[in-house]
C-alpha positions in Angstrom: 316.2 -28.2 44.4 313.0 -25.8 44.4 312.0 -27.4 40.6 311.7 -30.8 42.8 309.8 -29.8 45.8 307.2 -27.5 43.7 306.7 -29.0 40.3 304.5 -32.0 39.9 306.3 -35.7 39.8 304.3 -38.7 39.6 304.5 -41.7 42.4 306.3 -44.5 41.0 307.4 -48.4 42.0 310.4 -50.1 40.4 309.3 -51.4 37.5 307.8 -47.8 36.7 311.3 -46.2 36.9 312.3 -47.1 33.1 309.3 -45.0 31.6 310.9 -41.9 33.3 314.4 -42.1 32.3 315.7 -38.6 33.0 312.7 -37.1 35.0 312.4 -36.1 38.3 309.7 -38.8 40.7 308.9 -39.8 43.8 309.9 -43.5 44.8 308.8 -44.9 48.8 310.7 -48.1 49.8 312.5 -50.3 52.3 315.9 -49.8 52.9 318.2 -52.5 52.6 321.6 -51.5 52.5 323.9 -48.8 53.0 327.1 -48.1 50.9 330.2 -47.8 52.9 330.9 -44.8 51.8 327.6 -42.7 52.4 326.8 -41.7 48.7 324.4 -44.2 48.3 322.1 -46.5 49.6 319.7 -49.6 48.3 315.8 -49.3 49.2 313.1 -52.5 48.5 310.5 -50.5 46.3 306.5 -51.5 46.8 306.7 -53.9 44.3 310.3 -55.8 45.8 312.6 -54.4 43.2 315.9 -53.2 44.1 316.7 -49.1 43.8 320.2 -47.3 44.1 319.8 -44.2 45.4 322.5 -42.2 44.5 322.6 -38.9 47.0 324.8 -35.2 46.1 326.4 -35.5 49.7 327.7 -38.0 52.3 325.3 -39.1 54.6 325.7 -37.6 58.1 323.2 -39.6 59.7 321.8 -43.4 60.0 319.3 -43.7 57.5 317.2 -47.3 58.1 313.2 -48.1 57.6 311.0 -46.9 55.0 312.1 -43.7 52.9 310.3 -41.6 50.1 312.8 -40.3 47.6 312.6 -37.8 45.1 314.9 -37.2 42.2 315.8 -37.7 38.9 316.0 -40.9 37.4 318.9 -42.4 35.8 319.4 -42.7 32.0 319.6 -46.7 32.8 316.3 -47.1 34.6 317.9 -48.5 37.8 318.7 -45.8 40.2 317.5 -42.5 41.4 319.8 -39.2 41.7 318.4 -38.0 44.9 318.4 -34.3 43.9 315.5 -33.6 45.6 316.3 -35.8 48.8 314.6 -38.1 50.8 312.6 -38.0 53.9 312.4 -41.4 56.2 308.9 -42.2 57.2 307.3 -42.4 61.1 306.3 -45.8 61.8 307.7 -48.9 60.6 304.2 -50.9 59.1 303.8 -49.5 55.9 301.3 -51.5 53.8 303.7 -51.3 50.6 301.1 -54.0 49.0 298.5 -51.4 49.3 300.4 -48.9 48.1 302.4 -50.7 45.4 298.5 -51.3 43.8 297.3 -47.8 44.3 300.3 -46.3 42.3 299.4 -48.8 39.7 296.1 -47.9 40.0 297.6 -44.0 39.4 299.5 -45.2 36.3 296.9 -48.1 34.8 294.1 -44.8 34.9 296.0 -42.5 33.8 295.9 -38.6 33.7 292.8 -38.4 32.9 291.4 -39.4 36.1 294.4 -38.1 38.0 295.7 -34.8 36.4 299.1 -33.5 37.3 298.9 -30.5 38.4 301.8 -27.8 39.0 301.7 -26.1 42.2 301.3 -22.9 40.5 298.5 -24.0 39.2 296.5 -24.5 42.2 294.2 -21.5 43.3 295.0 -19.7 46.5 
């Protein structure tokens, strides 16, 4: 799990998710559904596509609102592995317009307006 929480990973929306088959991101949506059992769950990304998001243990608590997940994402393009877990948000009026056009923005640019940068990388 430390590869997830210190190596770069770029912001994503659902329709990004099939250009990083088998890489680890970070996805923020709405969640719709719960599984029954706990090992999964269904968020509304920024741009109103549908996400499984697959987690490595049970859930032990409610999870509702607006979550950002990080994981790896399936060879398939549809769902996340939630490796790196998930975090619900504060609040529950999150713009996701705005932000479904600034991670666009991100991606349109590219990385040569918005390097990604390692966090061993950065100066201390």
């Amino acid at each position: 799990m430390q590869d997830f929480l210190t190596n770069a990973r770029p912001r994503v929306n659902g329709a990004l998710l099939r250009q990083f088959k088998s890489q680890c991101v970070t996805l923020l949506g709405e969640v719709v559904k719960v599984d029954n059992s706990g090992s999964n769950f269904t968020i509304k990304t920024s741009d109103g596509i549908d996400v499984v998001i697959k987690l490595p243990e049970k859930l032990q608590a409610v999870i509702k609102g607006f979550v950002e997940v990080t994981g790896l994402v399936a060879e398939n393009g549809q769902c996340i592995y939630a490796s790196g877990g998930y975090v619900m948000c504060p609040g529950e009026n999150i713009d996701m317009a705005l932000y479904d056009v600034t991670v666009s923005k991100i991606h349109a640019l590219g990385a040569a307006v918005y390097p990604v940068v390692d966090q061993d990388q950065i100066a201390t």
